[in-house]
TIPA-423473 format. One line per 3 residues: number of its first residue (from 1); their letters; for each residue y, z, x of N, C-alpha, C. Coordinates in Angstrom, 3 decimals, padded with zeros to 6 digits. Layout:
TIPA-423473
NUM	A	Y:Z:X:Y:Z:X:Y:Z:X | ...
//
This chain:
TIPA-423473
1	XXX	059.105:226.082:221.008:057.745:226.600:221.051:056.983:225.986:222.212 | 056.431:227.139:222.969:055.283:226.676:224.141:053.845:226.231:223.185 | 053.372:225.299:223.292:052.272:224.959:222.048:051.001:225.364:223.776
4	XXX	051.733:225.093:225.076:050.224:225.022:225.621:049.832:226.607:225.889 | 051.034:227.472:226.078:051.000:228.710:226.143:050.436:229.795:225.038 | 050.906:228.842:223.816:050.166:229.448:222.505:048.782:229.122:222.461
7	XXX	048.384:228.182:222.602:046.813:227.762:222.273:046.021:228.759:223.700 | 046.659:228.781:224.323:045.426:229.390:225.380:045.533:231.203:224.882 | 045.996:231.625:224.062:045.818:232.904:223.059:044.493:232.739:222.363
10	XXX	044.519:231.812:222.044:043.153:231.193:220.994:041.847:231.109:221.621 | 040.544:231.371:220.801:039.089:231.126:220.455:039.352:229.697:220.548 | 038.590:228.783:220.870:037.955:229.037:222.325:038.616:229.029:223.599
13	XXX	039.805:228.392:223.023:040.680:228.268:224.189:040.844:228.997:225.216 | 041.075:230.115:225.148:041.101:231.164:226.158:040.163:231.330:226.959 | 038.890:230.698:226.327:038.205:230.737:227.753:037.912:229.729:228.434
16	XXX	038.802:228.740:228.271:038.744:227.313:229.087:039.663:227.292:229.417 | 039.845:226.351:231.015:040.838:225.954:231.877:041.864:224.973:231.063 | 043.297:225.264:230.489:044.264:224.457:229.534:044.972:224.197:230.653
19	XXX	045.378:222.976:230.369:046.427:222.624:231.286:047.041:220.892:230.657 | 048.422:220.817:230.695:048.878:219.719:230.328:049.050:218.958:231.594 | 048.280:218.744:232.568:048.223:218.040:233.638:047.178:216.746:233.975
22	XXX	048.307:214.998:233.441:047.212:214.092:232.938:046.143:214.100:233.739 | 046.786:214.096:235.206:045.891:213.704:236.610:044.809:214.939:236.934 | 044.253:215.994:235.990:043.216:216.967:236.400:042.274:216.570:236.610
25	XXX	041.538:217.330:237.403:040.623:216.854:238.250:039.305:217.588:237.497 | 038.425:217.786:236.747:037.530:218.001:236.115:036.341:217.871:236.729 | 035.791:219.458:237.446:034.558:219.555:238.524:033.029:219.387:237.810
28	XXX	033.276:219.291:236.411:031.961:219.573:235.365:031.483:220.623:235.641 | 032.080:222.209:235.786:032.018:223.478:235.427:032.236:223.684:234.166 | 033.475:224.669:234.652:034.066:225.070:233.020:034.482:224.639:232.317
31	XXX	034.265:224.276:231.110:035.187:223.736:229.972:036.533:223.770:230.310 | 037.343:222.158:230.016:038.641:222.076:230.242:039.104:221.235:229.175 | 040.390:221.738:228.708:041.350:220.808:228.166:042.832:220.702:228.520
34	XXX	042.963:219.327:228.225:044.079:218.945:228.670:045.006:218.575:227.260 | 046.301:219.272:227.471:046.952:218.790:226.352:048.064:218.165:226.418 | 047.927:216.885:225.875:048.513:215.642:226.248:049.581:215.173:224.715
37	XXX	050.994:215.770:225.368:052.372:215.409:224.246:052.493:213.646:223.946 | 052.472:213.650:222.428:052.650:212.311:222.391:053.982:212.074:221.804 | 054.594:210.319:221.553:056.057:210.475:221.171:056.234:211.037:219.831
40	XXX	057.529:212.139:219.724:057.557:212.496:218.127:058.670:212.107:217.509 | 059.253:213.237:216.781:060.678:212.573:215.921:060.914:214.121:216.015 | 062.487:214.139:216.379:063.614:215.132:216.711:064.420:215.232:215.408
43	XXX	064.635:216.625:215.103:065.430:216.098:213.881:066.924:217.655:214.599 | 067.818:217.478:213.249:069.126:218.921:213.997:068.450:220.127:214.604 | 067.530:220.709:213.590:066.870:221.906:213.740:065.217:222.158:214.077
46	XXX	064.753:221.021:213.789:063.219:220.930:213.725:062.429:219.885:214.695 | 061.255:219.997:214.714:060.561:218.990:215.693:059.219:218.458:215.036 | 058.934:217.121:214.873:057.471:217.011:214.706:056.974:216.529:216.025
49	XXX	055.763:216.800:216.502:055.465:217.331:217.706:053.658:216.734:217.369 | 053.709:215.144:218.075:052.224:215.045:217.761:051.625:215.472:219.017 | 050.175:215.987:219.488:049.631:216.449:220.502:048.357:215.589:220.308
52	XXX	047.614:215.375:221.559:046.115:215.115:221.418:046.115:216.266:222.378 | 044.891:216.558:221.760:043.644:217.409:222.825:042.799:216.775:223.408 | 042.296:216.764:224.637:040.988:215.899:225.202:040.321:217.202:226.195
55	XXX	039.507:217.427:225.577:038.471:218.476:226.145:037.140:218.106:226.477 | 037.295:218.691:228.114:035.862:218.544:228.734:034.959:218.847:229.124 | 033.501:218.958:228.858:032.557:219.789:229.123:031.076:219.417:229.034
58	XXX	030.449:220.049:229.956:028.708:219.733:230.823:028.175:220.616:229.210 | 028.588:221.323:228.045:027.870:221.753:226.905:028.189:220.910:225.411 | 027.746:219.695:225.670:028.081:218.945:224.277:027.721:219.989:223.101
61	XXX	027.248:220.739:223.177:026.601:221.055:221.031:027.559:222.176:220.860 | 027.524:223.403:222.257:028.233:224.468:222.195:029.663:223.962:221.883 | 030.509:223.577:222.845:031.845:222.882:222.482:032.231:222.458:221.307
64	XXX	031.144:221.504:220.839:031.523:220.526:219.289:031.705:221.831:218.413 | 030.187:222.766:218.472:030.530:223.521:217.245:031.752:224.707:217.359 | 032.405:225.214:218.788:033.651:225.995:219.052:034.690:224.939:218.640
67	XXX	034.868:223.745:218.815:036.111:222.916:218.320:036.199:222.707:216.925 | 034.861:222.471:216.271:034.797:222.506:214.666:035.516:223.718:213.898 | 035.300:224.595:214.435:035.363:226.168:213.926:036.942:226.504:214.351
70	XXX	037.374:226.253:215.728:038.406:225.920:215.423:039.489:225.468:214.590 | 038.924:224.316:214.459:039.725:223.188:213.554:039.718:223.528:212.184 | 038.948:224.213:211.669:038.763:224.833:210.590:039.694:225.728:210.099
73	XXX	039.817:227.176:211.293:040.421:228.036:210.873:041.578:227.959:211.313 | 042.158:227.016:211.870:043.937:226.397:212.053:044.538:225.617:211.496 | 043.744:224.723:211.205:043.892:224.162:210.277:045.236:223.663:209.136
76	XXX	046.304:223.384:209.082:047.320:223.544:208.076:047.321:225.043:208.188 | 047.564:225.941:208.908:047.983:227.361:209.016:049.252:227.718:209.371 | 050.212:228.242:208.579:051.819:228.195:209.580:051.624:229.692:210.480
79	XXX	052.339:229.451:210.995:053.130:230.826:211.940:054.112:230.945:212.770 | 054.323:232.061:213.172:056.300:231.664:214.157:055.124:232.127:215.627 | 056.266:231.781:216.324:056.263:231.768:217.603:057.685:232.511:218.691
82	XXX	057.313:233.338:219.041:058.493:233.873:219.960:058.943:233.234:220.871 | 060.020:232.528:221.390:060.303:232.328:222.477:060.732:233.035:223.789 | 060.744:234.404:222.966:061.116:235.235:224.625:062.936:235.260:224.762
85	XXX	063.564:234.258:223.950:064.832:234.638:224.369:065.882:234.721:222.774 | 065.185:235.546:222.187:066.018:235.830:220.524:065.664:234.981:220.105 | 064.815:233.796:220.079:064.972:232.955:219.147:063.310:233.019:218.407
88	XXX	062.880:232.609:217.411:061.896:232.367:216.677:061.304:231.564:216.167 | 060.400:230.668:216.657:059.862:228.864:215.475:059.493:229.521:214.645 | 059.448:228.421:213.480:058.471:228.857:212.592:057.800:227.011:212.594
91	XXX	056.285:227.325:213.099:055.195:226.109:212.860:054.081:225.967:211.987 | 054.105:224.678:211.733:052.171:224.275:210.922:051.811:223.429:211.910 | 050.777:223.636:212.375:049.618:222.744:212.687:048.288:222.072:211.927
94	XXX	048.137:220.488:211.775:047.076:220.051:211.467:046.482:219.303:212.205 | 044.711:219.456:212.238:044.246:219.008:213.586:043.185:218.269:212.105 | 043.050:217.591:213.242:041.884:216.319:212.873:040.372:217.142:212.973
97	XXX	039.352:216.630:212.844:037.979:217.079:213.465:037.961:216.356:214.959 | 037.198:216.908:215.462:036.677:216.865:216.905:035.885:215.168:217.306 | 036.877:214.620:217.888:036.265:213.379:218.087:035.706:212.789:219.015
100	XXX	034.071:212.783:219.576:033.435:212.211:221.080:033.915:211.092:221.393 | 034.733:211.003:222.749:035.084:210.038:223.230:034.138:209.425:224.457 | 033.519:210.153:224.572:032.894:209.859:226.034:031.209:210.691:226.085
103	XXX	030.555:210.020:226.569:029.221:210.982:226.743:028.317:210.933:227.936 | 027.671:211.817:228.878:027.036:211.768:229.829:027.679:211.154:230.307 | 028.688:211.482:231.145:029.341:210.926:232.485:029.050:211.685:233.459
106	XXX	028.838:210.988:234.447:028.297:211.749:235.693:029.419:212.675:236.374 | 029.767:214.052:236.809:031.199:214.684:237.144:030.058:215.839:238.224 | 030.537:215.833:239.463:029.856:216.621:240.179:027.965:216.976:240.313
109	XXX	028.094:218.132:239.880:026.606:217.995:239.744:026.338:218.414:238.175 | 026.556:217.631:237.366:026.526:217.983:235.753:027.248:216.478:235.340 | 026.247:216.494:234.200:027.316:215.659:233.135:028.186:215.811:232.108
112	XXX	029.344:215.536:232.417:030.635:215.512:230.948:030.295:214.730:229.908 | 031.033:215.649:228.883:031.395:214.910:227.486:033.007:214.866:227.531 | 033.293:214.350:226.787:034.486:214.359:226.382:034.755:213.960:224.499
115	XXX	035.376:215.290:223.939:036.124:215.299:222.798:037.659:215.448:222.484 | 037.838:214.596:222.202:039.496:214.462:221.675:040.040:215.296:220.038 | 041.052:215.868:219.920:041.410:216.401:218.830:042.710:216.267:218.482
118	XXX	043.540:215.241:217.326:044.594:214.932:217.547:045.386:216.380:216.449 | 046.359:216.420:216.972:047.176:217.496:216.267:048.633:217.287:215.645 | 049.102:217.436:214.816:050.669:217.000:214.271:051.126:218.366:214.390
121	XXX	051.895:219.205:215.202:053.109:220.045:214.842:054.181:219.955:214.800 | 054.555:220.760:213.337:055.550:221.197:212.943:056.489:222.052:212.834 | 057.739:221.750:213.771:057.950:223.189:214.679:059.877:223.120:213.983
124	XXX	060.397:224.020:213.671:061.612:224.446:212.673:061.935:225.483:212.847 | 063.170:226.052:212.754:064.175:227.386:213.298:063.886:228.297:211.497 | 063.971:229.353:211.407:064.494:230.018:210.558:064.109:229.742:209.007
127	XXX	062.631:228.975:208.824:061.993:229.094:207.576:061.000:229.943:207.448 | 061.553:229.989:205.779:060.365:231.362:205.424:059.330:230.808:204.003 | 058.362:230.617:204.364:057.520:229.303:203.524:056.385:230.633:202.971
130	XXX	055.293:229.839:202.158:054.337:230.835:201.731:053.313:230.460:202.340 | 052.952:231.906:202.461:051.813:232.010:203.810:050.097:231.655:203.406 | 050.421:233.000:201.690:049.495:233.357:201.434:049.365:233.837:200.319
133	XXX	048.274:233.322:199.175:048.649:233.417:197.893:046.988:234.597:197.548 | 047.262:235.563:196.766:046.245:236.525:196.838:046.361:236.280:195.075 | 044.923:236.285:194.339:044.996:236.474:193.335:044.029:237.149:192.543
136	XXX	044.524:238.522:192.069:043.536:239.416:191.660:042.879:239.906:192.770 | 043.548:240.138:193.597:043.194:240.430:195.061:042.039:240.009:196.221 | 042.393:238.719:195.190:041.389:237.434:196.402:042.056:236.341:196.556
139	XXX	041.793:236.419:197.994:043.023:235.098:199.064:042.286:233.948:199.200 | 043.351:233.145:198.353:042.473:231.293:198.054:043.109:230.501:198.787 | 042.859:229.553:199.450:043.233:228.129:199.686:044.002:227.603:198.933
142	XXX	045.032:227.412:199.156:045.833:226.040:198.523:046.417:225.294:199.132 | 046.450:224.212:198.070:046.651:222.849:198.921:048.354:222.519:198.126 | 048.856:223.777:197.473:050.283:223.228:197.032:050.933:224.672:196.485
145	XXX	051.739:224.490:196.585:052.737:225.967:195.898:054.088:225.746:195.408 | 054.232:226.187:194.087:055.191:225.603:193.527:055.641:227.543:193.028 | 056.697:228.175:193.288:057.404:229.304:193.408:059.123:229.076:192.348
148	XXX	058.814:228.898:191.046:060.085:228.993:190.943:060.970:229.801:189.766 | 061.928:229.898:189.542:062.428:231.139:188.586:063.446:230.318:187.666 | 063.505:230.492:186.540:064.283:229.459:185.037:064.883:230.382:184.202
151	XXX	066.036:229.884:184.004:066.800:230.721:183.373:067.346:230.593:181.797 | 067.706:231.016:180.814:067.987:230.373:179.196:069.554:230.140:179.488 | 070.459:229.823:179.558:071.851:230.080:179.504:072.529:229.626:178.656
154	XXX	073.173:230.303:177.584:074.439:230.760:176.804:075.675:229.530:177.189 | 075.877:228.897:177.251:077.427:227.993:177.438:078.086:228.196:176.215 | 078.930:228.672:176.389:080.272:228.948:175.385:081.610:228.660:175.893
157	XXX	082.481:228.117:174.747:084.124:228.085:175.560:084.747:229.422:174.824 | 085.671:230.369:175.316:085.666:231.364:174.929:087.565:231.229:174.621 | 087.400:231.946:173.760:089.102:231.537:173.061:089.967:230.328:173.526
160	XXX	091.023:229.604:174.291:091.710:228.416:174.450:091.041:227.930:176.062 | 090.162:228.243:176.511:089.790:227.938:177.754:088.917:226.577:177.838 | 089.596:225.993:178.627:089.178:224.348:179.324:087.560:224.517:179.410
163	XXX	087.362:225.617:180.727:085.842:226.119:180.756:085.518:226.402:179.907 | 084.181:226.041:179.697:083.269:226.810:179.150:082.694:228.215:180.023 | 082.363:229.347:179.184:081.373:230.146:180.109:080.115:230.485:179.970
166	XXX	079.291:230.598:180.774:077.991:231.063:180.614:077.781:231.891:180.457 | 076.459:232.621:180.055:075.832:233.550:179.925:074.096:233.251:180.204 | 073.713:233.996:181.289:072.155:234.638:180.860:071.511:235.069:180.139
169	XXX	070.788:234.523:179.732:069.918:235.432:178.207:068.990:235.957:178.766 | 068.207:234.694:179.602:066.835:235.598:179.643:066.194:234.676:181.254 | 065.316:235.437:181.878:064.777:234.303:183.430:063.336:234.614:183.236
172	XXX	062.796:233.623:183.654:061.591:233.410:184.056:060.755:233.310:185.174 | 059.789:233.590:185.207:059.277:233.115:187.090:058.209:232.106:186.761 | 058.041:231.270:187.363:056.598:230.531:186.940:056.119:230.365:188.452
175	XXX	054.829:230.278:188.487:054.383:229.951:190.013:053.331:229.076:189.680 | 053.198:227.706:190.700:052.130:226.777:190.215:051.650:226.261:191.725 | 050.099:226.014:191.313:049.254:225.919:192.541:048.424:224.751:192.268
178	XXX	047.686:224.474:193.372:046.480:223.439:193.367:045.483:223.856:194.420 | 044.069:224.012:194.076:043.367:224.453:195.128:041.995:223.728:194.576 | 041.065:223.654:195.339:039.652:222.580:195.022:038.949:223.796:194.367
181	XXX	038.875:222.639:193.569:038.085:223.857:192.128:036.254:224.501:192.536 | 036.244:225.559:192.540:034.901:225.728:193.287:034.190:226.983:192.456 | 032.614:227.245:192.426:032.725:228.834:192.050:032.949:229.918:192.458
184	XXX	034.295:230.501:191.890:034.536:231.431:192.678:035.249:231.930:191.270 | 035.622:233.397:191.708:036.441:234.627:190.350:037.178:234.330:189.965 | 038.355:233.473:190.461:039.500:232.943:189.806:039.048:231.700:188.975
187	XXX	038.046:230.865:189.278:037.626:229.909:188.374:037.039:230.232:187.371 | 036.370:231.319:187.400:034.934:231.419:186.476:035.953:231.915:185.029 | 037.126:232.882:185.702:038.215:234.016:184.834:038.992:232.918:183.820
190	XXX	039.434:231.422:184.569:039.693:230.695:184.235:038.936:229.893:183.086 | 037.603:229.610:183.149:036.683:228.897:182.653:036.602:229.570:181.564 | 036.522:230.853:181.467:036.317:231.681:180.262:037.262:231.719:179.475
193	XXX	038.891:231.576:179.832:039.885:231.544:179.026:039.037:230.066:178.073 | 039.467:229.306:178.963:039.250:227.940:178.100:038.336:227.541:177.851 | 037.353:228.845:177.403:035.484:228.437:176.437:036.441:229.562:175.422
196	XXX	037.084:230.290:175.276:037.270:231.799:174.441:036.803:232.833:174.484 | 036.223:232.880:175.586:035.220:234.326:176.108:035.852:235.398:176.295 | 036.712:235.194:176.638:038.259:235.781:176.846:039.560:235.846:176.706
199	XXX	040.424:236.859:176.361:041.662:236.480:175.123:042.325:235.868:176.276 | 043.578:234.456:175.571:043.910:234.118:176.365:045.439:234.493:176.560 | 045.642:235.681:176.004:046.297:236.790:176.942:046.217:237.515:178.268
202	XXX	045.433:237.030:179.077:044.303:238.130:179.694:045.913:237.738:181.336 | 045.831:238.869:181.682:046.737:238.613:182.774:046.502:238.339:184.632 | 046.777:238.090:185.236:046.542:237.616:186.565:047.883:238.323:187.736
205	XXX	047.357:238.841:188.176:047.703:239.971:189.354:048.134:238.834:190.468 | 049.239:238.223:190.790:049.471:237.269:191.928:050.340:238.144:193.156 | 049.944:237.939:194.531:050.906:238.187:195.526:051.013:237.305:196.305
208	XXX	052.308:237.240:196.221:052.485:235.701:197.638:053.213:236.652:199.013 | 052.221:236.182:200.251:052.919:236.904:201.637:053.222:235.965:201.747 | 054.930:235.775:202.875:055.548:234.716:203.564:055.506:234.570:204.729
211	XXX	056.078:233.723:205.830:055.920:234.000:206.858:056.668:234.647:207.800 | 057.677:235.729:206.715:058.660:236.752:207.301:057.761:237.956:206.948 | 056.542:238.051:206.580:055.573:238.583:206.341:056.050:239.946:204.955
214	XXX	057.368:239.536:204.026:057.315:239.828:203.322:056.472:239.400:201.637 | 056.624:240.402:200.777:055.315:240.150:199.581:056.356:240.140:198.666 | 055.817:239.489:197.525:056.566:239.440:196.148:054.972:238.996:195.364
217	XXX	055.184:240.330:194.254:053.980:240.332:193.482:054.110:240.318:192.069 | 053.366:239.398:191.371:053.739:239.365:190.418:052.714:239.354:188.898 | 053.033:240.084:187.838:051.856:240.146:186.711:052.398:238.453:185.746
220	XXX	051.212:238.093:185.982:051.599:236.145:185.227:050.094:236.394:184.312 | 050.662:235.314:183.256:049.693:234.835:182.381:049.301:232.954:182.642 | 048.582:232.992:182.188:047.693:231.428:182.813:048.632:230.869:181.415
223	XXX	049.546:229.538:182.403:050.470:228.831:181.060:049.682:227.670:181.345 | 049.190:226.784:182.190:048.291:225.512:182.354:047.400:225.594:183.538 | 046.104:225.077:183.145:044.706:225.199:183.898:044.755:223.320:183.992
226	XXX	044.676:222.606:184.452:044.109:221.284:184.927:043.219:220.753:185.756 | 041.745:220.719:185.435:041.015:219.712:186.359:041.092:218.821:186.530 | 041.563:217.790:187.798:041.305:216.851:188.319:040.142:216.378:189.080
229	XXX	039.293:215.591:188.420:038.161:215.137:189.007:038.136:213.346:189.416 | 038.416:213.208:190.565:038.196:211.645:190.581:037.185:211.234:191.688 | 036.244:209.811:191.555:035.073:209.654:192.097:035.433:209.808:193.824
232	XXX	034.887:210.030:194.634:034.824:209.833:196.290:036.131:210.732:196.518 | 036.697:211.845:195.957:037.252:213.170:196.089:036.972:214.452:195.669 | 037.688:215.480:195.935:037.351:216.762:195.643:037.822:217.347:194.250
235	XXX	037.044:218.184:193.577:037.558:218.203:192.263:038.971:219.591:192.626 | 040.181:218.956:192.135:041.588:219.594:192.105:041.467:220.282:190.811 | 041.741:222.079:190.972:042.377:222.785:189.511:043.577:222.771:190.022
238	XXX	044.958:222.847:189.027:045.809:222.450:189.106:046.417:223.715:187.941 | 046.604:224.849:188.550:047.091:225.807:187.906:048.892:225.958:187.897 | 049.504:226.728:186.654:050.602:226.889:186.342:050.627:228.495:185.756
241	XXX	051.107:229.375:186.068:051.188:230.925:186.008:053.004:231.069:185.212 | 053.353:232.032:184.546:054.410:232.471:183.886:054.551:233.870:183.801 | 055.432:234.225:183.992:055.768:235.978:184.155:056.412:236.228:182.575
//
């Protein structure tokens, strides 16, 4: 993956001078960043890939709030990346908030700021992870995804045989999440199961997109709701779904 070729696709990026060149020369015009590879860890198939950003510019407030907004909506976001020659990454990026390193420096006829933004990517051949969890046809945040399918099985030894054999009876799907508990439709739908406002039969419409941008959708009933609330953090629901 080209990470400097990809980011200059991007708000705001695209309209600033990118360049991974330490020695740039920065006229205090246009907004510039420089993106500066730091040491990572190589693995058979995959790469973690730390980056800083150091971006420079004569508009301290404009910048801060385009790098915030940024950082926001990239945030832990995966996606692939083409390389142009058959091959395909598949990456996450997580960026820090926007950090002033520098202020009013004198650069031509204007003064620079300078903000730094450190980044961890995560760059891997041929995974297909979850992208995107829609529920009741509203797309939430999560901070965990647990996707998995359980089966009853039958073990029997069947007339003089050493083996035993199996059998399937019956499979299950369960899907389990964690997302910061907030007001919103999936909470409130939730809240009502567990006051009785609502039977707690009541069913939940889930679709998970991947990042082969295929869907698997599924009708689940709420098997565990958990709030986690602890002091100087965010309050965690900690949901568990069953087909």
């Amino acid at each position: 993956m080209n990470y400097l070729s990809y980011i200059k696709t991007l708000t705001p990026f695209s309209n600033y001078t990118v360049t991974d060149e330490l020695n740039y020369q920065f006229n205090g015009e246009q907004t510039a960043c420089i993106v500066k590879y730091l040491n990572g860890t190589n693995y058979l198939d995959s790469k973690v890939q730390p980056i800083q950003l150091m971006i420079f510019t004569k508009d301290s407030q404009t910048t801060k709030a385009e790098l915030e907004t940024f950082t926001k909506t990239y945030n832990n976001v995966p996606g692939t990346y083409d390389n142009g020659d058959g091959t395909v990454d598949y990456f996450q990026q997580i960026y820090s908030t926007p950090n002033m390193m520098m202020a009013f420096d004198p650069t031509g006829n204007n003064y620079s700021h300078q903000y730094n933004i450190n980044l961890t990517l995560l760059i891997s051949s041929n995974v297909n992870d979850i992208k995107q969890v829609k529920i009741d046809n509203v797309i939430y945040e999560t901070t965990q995804r647990t996707l998995a399918y359980f089966a009853q099985v039958d073990n029997q030894r069947t007339a003089n045989a050493e083996i035993n054999t199996s059998q399937v009876s019956y499979g299950s799907v369960k899907f389990n999440c964690n997302l910061i508990n907030k007001n919103k439709t999936l909470h409130n739908k939730i809240k009502s199961i567990r006051t009785g406002q609502i039977s707690i039969d009541t069913t939940f419409t889930i679709v998970l997109t991947f990042t082969d941008t295929t869907t698997e959708t599924y009708t689940m009933k709420l098997d565990n709701a958990t709030l986690n609330s602890e002091n100087q953090s965010l309050p965690i629901l900690a949901l568990s779904f069953t087909k």
